[in-house]
C-alpha positions as CSV (number, residue, x, y, z in Angstrom):
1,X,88.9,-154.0,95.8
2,X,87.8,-156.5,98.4
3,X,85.0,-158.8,99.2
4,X,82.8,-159.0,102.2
5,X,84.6,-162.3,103.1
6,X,88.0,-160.2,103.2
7,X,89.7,-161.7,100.1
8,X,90.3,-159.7,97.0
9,X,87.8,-159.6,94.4
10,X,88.8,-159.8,90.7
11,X,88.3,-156.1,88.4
12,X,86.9,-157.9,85.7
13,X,85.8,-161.2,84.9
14,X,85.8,-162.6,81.3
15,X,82.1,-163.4,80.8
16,X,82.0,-166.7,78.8
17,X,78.8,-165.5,77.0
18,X,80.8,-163.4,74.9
19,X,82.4,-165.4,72.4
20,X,85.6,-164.7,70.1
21,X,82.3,-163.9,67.2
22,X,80.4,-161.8,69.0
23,X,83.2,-159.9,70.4
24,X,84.6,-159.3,66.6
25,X,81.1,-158.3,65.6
26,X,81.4,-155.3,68.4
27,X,84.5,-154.6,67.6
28,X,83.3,-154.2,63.7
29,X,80.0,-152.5,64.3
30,X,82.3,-150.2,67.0
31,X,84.5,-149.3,64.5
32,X,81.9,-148.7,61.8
33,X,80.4,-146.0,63.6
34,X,83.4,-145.0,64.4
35,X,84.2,-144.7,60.2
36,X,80.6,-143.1,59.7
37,X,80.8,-140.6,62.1
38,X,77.7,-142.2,63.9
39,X,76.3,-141.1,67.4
40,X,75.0,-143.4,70.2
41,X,76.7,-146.5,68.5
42,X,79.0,-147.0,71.3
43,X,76.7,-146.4,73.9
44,X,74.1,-148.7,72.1
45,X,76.5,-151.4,72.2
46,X,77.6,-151.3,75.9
47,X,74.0,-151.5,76.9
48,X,73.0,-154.1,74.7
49,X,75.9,-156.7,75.9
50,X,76.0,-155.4,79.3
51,X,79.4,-154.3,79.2
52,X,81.1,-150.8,79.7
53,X,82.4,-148.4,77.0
54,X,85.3,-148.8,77.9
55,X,85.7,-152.3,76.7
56,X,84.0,-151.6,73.4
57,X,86.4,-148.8,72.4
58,X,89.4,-151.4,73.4
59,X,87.7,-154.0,71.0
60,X,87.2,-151.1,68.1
61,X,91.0,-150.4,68.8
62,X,92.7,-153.8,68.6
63,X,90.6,-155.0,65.7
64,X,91.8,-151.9,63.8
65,X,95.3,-152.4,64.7
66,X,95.1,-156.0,62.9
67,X,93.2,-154.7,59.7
68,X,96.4,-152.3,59.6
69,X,98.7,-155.2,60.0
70,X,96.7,-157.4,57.7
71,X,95.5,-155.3,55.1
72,X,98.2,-152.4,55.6
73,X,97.8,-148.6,55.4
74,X,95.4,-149.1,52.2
75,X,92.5,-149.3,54.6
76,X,92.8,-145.8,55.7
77,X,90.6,-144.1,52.2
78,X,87.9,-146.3,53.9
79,X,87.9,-143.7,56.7
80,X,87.7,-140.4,54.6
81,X,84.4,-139.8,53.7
82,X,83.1,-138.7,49.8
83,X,85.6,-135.8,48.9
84,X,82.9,-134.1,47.4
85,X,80.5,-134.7,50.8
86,X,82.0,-131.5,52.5
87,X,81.5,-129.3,49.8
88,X,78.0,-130.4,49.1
89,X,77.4,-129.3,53.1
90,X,79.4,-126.6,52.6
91,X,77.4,-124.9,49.7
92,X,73.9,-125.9,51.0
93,X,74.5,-124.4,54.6
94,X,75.7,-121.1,52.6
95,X,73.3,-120.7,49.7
96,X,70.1,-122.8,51.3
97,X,70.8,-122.1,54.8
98,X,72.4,-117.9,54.4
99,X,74.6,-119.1,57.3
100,X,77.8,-117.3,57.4
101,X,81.2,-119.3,57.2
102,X,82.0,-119.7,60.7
103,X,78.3,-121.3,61.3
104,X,78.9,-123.5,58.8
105,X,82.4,-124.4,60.7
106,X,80.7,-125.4,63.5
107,X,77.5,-127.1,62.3
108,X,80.5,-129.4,60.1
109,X,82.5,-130.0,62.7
110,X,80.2,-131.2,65.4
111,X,78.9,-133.7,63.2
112,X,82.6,-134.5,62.2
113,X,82.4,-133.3,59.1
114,X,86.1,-133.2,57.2
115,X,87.5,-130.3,55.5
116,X,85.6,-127.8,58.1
117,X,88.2,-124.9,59.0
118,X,87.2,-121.6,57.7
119,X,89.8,-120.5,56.1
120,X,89.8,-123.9,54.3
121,X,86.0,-123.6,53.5
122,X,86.0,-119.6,52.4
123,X,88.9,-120.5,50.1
124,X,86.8,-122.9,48.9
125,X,83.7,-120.8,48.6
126,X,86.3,-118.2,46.5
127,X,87.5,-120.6,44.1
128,X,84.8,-121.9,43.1
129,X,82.5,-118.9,42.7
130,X,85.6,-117.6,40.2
131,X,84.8,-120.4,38.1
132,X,81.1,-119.6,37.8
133,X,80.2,-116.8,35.1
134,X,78.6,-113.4,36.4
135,X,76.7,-112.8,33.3
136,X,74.5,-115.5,32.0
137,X,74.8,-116.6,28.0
138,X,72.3,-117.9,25.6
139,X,75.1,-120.4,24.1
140,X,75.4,-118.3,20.6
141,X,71.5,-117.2,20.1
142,X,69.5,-114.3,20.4
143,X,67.1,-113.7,22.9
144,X,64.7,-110.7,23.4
145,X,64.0,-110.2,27.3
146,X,62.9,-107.1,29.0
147,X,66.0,-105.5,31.4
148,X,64.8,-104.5,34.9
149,X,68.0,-102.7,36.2
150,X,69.3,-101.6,39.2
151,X,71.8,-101.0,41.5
152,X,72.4,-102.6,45.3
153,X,75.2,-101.6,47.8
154,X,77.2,-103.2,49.5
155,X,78.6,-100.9,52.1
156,X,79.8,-97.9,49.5
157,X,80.5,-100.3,46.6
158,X,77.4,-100.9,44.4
159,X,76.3,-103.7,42.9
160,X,74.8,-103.2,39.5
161,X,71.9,-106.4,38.7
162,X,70.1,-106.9,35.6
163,X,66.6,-109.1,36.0
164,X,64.2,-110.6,33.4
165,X,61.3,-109.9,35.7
166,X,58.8,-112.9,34.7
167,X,60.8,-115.3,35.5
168,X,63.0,-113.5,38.0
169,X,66.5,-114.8,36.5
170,X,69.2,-112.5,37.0
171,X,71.2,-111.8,33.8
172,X,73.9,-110.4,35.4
173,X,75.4,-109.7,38.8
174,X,78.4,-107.2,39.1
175,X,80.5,-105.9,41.9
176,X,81.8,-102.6,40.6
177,X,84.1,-99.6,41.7
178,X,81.7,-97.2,41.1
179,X,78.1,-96.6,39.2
180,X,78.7,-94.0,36.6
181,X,76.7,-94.5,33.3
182,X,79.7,-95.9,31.8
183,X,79.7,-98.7,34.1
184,X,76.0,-99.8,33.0
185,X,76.5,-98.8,29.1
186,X,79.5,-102.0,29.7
187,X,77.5,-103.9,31.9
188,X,74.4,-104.1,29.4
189,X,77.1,-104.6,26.1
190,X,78.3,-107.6,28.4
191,X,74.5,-108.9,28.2
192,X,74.3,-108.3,24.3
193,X,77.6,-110.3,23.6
194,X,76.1,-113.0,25.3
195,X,73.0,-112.8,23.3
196,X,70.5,-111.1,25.2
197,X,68.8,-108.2,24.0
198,X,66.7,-105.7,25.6
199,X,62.7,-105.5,24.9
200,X,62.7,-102.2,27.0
201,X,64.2,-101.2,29.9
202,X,62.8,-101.0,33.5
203,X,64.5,-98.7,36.1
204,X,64.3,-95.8,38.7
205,X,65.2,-92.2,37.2
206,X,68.8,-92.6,38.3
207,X,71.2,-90.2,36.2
208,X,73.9,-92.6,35.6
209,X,70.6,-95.0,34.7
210,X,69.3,-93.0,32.2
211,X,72.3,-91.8,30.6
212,X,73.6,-94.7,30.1
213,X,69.8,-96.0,28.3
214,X,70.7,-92.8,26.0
215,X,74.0,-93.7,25.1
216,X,73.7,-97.9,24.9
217,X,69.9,-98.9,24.4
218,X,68.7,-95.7,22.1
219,X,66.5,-97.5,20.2
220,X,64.2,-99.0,23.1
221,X,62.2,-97.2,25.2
222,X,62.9,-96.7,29.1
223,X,59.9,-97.6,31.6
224,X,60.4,-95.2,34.7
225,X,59.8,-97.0,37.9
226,X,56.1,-96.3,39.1
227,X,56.9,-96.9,42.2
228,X,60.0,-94.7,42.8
229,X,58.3,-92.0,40.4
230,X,55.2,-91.2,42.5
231,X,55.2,-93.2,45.7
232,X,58.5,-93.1,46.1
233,X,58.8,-89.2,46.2
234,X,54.9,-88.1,47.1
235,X,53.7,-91.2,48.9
236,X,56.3,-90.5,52.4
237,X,54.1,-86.9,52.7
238,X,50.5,-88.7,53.3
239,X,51.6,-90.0,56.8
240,X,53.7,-87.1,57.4
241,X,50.7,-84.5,56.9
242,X,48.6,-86.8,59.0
243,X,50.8,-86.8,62.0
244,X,51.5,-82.8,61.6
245,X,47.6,-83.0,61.8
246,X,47.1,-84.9,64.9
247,X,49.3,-82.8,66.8
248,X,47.8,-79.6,65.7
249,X,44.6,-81.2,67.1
250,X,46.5,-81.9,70.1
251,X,47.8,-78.8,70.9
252,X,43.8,-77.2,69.9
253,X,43.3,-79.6,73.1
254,X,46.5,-78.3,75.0
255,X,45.0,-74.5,74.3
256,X,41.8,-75.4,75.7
257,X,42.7,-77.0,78.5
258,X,44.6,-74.1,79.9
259,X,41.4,-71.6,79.6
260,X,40.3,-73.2,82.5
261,X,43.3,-72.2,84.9
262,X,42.8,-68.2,83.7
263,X,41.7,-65.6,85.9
264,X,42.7,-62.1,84.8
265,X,40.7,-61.0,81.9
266,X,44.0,-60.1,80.2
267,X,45.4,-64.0,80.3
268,X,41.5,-65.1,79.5
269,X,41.5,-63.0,76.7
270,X,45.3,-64.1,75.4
271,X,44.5,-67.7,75.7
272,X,41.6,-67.2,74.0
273,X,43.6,-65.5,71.4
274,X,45.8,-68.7,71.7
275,X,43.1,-70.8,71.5
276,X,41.6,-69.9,68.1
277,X,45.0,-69.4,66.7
278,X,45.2,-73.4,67.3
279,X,42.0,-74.3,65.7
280,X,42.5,-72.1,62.6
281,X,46.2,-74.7,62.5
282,X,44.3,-77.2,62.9
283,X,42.1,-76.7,60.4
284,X,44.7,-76.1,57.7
285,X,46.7,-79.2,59.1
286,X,43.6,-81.7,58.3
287,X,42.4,-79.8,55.1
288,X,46.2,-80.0,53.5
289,X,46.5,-83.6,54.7
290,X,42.8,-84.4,53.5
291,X,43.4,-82.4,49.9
292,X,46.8,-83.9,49.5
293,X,45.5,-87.7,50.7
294,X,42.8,-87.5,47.7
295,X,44.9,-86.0,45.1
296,X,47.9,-88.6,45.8
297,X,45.0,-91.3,45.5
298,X,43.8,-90.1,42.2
299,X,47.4,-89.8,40.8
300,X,48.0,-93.5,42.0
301,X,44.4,-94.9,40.6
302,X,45.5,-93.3,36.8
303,X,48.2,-95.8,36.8
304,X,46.0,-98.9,36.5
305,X,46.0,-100.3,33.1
306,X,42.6,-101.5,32.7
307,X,38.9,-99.9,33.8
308,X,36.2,-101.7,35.6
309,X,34.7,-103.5,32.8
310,X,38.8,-104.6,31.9
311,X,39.3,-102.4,28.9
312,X,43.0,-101.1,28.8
313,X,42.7,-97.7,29.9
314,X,43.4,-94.5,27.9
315,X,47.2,-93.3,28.2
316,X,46.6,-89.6,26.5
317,X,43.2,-89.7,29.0
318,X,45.6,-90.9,32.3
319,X,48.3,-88.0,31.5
320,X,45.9,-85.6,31.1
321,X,44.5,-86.5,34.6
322,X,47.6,-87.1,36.4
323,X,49.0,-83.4,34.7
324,X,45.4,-82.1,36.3
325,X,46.1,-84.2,39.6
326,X,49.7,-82.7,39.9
327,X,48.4,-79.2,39.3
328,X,46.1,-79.1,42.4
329,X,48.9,-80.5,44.6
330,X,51.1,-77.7,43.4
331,X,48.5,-74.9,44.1
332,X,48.4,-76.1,48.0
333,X,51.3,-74.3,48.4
334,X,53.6,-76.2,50.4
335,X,57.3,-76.0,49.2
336,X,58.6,-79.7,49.6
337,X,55.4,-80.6,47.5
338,X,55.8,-78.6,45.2
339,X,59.5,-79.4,44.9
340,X,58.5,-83.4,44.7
341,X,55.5,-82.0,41.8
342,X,58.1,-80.7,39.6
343,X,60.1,-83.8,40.2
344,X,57.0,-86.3,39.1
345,X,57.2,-84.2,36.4
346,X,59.9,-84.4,34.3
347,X,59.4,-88.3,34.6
348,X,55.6,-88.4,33.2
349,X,56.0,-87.9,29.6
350,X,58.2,-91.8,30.0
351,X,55.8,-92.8,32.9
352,X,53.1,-94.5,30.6
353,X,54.8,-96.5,28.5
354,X,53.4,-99.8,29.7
355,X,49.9,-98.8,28.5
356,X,51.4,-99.5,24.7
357,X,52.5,-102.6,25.9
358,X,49.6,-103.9,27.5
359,X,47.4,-103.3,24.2
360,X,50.0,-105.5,22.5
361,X,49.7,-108.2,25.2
362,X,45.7,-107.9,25.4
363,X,45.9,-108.4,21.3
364,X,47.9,-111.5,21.5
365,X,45.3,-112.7,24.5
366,X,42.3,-112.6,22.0
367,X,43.9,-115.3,20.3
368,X,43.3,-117.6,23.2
369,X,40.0,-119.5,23.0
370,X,37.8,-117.4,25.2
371,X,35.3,-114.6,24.4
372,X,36.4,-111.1,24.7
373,X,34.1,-110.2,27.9
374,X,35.8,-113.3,29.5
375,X,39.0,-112.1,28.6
376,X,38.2,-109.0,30.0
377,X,37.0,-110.3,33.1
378,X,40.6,-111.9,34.1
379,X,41.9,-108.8,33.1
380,X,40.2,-106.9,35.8
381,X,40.7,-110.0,38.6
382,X,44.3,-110.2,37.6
383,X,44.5,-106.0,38.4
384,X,43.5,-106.7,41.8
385,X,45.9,-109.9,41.9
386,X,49.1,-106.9,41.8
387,X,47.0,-104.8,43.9
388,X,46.9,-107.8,46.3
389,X,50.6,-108.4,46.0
390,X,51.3,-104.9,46.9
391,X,49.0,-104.3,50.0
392,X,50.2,-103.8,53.0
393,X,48.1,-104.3,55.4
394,X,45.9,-107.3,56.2
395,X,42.5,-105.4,56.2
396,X,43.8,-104.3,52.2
397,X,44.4,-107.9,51.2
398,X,41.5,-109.8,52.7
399,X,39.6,-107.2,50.2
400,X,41.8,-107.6,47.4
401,X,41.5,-110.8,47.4
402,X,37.9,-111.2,47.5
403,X,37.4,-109.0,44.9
404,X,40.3,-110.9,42.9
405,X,38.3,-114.1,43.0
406,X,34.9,-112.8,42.8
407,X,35.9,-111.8,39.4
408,X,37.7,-115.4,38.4
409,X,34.3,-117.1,39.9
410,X,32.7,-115.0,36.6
411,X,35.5,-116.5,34.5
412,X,35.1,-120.1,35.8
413,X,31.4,-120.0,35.0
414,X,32.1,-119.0,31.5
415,X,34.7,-121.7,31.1
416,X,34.0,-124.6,32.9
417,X,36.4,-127.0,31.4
418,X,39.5,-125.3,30.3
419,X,39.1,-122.7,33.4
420,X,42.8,-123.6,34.9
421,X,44.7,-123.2,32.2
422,X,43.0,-120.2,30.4
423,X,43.6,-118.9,33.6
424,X,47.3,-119.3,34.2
425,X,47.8,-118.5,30.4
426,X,46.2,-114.7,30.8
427,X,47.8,-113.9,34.6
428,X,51.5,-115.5,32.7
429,X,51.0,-112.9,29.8
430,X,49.9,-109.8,31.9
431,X,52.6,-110.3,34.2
432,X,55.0,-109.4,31.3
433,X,53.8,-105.8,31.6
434,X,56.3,-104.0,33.6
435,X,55.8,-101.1,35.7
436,X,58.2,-100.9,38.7
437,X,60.9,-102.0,39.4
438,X,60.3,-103.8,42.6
439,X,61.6,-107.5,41.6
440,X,64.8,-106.2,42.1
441,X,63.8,-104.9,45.7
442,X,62.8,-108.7,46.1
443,X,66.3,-110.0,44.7
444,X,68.0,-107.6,47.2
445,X,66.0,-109.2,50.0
446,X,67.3,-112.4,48.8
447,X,70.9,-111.2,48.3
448,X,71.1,-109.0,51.5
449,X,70.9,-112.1,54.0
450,X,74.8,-113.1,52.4
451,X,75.8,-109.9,52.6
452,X,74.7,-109.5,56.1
453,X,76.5,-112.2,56.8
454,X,80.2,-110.9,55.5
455,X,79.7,-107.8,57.2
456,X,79.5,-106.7,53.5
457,X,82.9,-107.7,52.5
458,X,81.5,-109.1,49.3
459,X,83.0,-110.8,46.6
460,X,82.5,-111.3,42.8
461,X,82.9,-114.8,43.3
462,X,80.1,-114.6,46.4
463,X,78.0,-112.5,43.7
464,X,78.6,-115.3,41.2
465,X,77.4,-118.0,43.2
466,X,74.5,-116.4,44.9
467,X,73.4,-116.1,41.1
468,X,74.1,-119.8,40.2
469,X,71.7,-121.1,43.0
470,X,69.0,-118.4,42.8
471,X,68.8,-118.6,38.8
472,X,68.8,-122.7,39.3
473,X,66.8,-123.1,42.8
474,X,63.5,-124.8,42.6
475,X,60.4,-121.8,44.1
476,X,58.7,-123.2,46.9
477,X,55.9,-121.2,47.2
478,X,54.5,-117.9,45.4
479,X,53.2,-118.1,42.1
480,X,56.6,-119.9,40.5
481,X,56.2,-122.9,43.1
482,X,57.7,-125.5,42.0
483,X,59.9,-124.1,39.1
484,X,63.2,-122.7,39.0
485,X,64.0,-119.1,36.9
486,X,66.0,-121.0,34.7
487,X,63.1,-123.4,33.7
488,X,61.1,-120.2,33.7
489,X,63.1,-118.5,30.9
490,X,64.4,-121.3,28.9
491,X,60.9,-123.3,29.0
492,X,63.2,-126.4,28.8
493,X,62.4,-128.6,31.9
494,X,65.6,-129.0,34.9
495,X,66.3,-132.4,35.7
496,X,68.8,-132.1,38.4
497,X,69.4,-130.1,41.1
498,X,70.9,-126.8,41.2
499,X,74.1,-128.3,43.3
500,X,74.7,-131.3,41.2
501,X,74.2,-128.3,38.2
502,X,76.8,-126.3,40.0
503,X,79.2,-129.3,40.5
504,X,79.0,-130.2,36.8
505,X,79.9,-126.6,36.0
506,X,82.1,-126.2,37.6
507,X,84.0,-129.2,37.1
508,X,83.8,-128.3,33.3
509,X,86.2,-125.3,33.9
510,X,88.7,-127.5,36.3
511,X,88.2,-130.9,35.9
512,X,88.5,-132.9,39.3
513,X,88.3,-130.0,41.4
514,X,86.1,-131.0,44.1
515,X,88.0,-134.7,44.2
516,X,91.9,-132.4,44.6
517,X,90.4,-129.6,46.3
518,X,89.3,-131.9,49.3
């Protein structure tokens, strides 16, 4: 490099600014960042003393070489970060975050994270879900929940889940060969020896199901699933007789379009012919879709529990009416209905069970300092609360709603001071009356994103510790907002968080794991 003048120019020049101080305190702060995995240090520093990168990294580098020399190898720990640190990213970015393992390897990594290979990490992930229980336990006392039971797959292999439905803990999570009622009767003994006992059982009308109810939990009663009872198997037919019905109308359109083109008398009068063939369709099309529609409505409405004025309904008075309801739809004459009728059926005489537990419910609520016509009054708002929860469309809720709180604006009139809490003491009791299974549907749309992201190769372990952070996680919306199942079930207020819960656990089974793991 040369000057204007000719003569050579020096490469660098020691600047006299920067002092044998200030250079260590680059060198340190360099280094530092360079412990902490910090971004934007180095560059910070270059700008701020006018000096290039370059040099900073030289300074980082020789002042680490004399700590070495000074204070020998010790000072190396300094530069591994908290052995537990990786785990603790490791499980949030694969229970909070549902990202699969190689995500996580790459999220860890680019913020040089340690311990981030995946084959290191989904050992991890193995071990300790295997130290984490698949069946909760009441530590040696007897508790009386309700079971809500069913069965999620996993590719072909099933996955058999027990829920306490109001406070949406699962009791037990199980990876199993195969779903035959032997399978459940051990799945639900499993449940008993750890001291939970069933109120009544919730499920569809599965075989293996209800055998196993038969042969394990005789001596409670078995509450069908509503939902998989009559939606489940008449519901599909309502938009599928409406569409056959629309397309009768257009081909009545088709046929009279084509009169227009005939000229011979003999094609006038076979389109004709045509023509009122595709009316007479069309009329049986809309009036089996328009009979069926208002039959499949009234069998729906005789499964709400309480009438307009909030009086728990008749159950011998709702049979009778459904048995009428499923009588007309079986004299329209269509096979597959029929077939589904017969089907509804043999699950009605168990269908109603709920009524005899909301008159139980409704008994204890008359304890509760409110008069009866108040009490009957949340009864009705909090019906259209689960009709709300169940709409579907946006036009439905808008009107469940309104008619949800015009109902609790009654209540709060009647009780203008303890309004809240009444409130929330009614809706908590009520929603112990089961009548579908459907919180399980809502556990397999929390357990599904996991599985999605194994490609379904799942694991007990996995199974295990999707259960440790759902029954421990903190709700942060929905009517549980701000508690966590555990809290829910127990009643006994959670201090920590589900991870440092999960650490402590697990650590009970293999002390210093996360500290030798890492």
């Amino acid at each position: 490099m040369t000057s204007k003048s000719g003569k050579a120019a020096s490469k660098f020049i020691r600047r006299s600014d920067l002092t044998p101080f200030i250079r260590l305190s680059i060198a340190f702060r360099a280094l530092q960042a360079q412990w902490d995995k910090g971004w934007g240090v180095i560059t910070s520093l270059a700008r701020e003393y006018a000096i290039s990168r370059t040099f900073v990294y030289v300074l980082a580098a020789s002042l680490a070489v004399t700590c070495e020399e000074v204070f020998g190898p010790s000072l190396a720990p300094m530069m591994v970060q908290d052995a537990r640190l990786s785990s603790r990213y490791m499980l949030s970015l694969r229970l909070e975050g549902c990202c699969s393992i190689g995500a996580i390897s790459t999220i860890m990594k680019r913020f040089g994270i340690e311990h981030s290979s995946t084959g290191k990490m989904s050992r991890t992930l193995h071990e300790i879900g295997a130290l984490l229980p698949n069946t909760l336990s009441t530590d040696g006392t007897i508790q009386l929940v309700v079971f809500l039971s069913d069965e999620l797959f996993a590719k072909q292999h099933p996955i058999l889940v027990t829920v306490e439905p109001e406070s949406s803990v699962i009791l037990s999570i199980e990876l199993s060969e195969t779903r035959q009622w032997e399978d459940w009767k051990g799945h639900w003994e499993c449940l008993e020896g750890n001291g939970f006992y069933a109120l009544f059982l919730v499920s569809d009308g599965g075989r293996a199901l209800s055998k196993a109810q038969k042969e394990t939990l005789k001596d409670i009663f078995r509450q069908p699933d509503t939902y998989h009872a009559i939606a489940h198997v008449l519901g599909k037919f309502v938009k599928r007789l409406e569409q056959k019905a629309y397309k009768a109308i257009e081909q009545e359109y088709d046929r009279w379009d084509t009169l227009d083109s005939a000229r011979s008398d003999a094609v006038i009068e076979k389109r004709i012919a045509q023509y009122e063939s595709a009316c007479r369709k069309t009329e049986n099309a809309i009036a089996l879709y328009e009979n069926f529609a208002y039959l499949y409505g009234c069998l729906v409405g005789e499964l709400a529990l309480f009438d307009e004025t909030g009086h728990v309904r008749n159950r011998q008075e709702a049979e009778g009416n459904m048995e009428a309801a499923l009588d007309l739809l079986d004299t329209l004459g269509v096979g597959y209905i029929s077939k589904a009728v017969k089907k509804v059926r043999q699950t009605l005489p168990e269908l109603l069970h709920y009524f005899e537990v909301a008159e139980m419910v409704v008994m204890h609520l008359h304890e509760l300092p409110l008069t009866q016509e108040t009490l009957r009054t949340l009864c009705v708002a909090h019906q259209w609360h689960k009709r709300l929860v169940k709409a579907k469309t946006p036009e439905t809720r808008r009107y469940c709603a309104a008619q949800e709180q015009c109902y609790l604006d009654v209540a709060a009139d009647d009780l203008p001071e303890t309004y809240e809490e009444v409130k929330q003491q009614v809706y908590r009791q009520l929603d112990q009356i089961v009548q579908s299974s459907g919180l399980v549907e809502c556990i397999n749309s929390i357990i599904r994103p996991y599985l999605d992201t194994t490609r379904n190769h799942v694991t007990q372990a996995l199974l295990n510790l999707i259960m440790f952070y759902h029954n421990h996680r903190r709700y942060k919306d929905g009517k549980r907002k701000g508690n966590t199942p555990m809290e829910m079930l127990t009643g006994k207020p959670q201090q920590k968080d589900w991870l440092d819960l999960l650490f402590e656990e697990v650590e009970k089974k293999q002390p210093g794991f996360f500290g030798s793991s890492q």
